[in-house]
C-alpha positions in Angstrom: 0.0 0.0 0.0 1.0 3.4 -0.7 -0.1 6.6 0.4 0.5 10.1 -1.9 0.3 13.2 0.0 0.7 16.3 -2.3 2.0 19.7 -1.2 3.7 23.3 -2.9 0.7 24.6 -4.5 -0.4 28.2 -3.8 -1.0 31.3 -6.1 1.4 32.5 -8.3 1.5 35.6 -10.8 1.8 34.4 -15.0 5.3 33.6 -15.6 6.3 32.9 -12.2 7.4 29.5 -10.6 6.4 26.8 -8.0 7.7 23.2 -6.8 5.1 21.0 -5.9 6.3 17.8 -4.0 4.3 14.4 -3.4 5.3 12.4 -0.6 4.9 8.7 -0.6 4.8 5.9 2.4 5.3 2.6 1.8 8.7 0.9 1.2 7.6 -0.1 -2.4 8.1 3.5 -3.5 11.2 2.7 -5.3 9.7 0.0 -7.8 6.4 2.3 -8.8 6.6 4.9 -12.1 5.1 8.4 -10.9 2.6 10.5 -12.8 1.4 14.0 -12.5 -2.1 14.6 -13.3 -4.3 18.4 -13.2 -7.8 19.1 -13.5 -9.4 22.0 -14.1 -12.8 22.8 -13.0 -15.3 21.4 -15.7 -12.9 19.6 -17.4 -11.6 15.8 -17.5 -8.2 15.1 -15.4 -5.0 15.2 -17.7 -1.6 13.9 -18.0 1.2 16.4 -17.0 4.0 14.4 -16.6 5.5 10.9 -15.4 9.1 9.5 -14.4 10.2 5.8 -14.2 11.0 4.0 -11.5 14.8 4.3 -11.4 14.1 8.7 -12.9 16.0 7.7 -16.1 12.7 8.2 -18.4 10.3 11.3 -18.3 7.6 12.1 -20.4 5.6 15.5 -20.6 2.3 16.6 -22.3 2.8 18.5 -24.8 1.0 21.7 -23.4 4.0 21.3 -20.6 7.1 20.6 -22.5 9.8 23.0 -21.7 8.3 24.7 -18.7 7.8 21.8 -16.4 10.7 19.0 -14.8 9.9 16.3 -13.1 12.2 14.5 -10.8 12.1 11.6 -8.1 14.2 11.6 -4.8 14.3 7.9 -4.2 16.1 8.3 -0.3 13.5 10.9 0.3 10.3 9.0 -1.3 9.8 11.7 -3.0 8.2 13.1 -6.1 8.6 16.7 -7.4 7.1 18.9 -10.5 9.2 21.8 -10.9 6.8 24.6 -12.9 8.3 27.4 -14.6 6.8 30.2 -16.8 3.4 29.5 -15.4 0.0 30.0 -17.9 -3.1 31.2 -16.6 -4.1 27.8 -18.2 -2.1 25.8 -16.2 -4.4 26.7 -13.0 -5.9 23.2 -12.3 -5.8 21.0 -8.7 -2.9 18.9 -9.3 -2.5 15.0 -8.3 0.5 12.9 -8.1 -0.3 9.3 -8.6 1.9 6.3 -8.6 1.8 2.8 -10.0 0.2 3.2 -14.0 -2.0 0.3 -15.0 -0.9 0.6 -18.6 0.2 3.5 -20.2 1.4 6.5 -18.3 -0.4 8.7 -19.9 -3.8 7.4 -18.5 -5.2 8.3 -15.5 -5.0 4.7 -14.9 -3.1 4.8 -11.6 -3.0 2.4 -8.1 -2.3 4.7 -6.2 -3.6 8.8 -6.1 -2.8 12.1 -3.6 -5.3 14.3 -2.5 -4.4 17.4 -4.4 -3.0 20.4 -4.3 -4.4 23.8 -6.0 -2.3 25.5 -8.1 -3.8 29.4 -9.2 -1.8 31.4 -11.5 -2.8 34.8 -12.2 -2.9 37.0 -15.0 
């Protein structure tokens, strides 16, 4: 079992930055490839962005490409989305999930955080 627990979001002005980290427990951690989902009100959830298991394979939507990193501190069971140059579009709850049941793209995951907000101003 594994639990997700998202945090960094907040409200930030267009072009600016933020970090959002998603803690996992459970020693299994290490094995699982990590995806970052958003969803904005009144529309489906989408793919953001996913890592491996071992951090040696990303992927990124293409909407993100270029502005957004993600990374994976194994030692620290954590996952991180590093935003930069941040659209009005990109304000959306983000998730972290971990574990894909097929492709990473799909919000097809075992395991899902809570959430964290993420407002960016115009």
């Amino acid at each position: 079992q594994v639990q997700l627990v998202e945090s960094g979001g907040g409200l930030v002005q267009a072009g600016g930055s933020l970090r959002l980290s998603c803690a996992a427990s459970g020693r299994t951690f290490s094995t699982y490839a990590m995806g970052w989902f958003r969803q904005a009100p009144g529309k489906e959830r989408e793919f953001v962005a996913a890592i491996g298991w071992s951090g040696g394979s990303t992927l990124y939507a293409d909407s993100v490409q270029g502005r957004f990193t993600i990374s994976r501190d194994t030692a620290k069971r954590t996952a991180y989305l590093q935003m930069n140059s941040l659209k009005p579009e990109d304000t959306a709850v983000y998730y972290c999930a971990a574990n894909p049941i097929g492709s990473w793209k799909l919000p097809v995951y075992a395991y899902w955080g809570q959430g964290t907000q993420v407002t960016v101003s115009s």
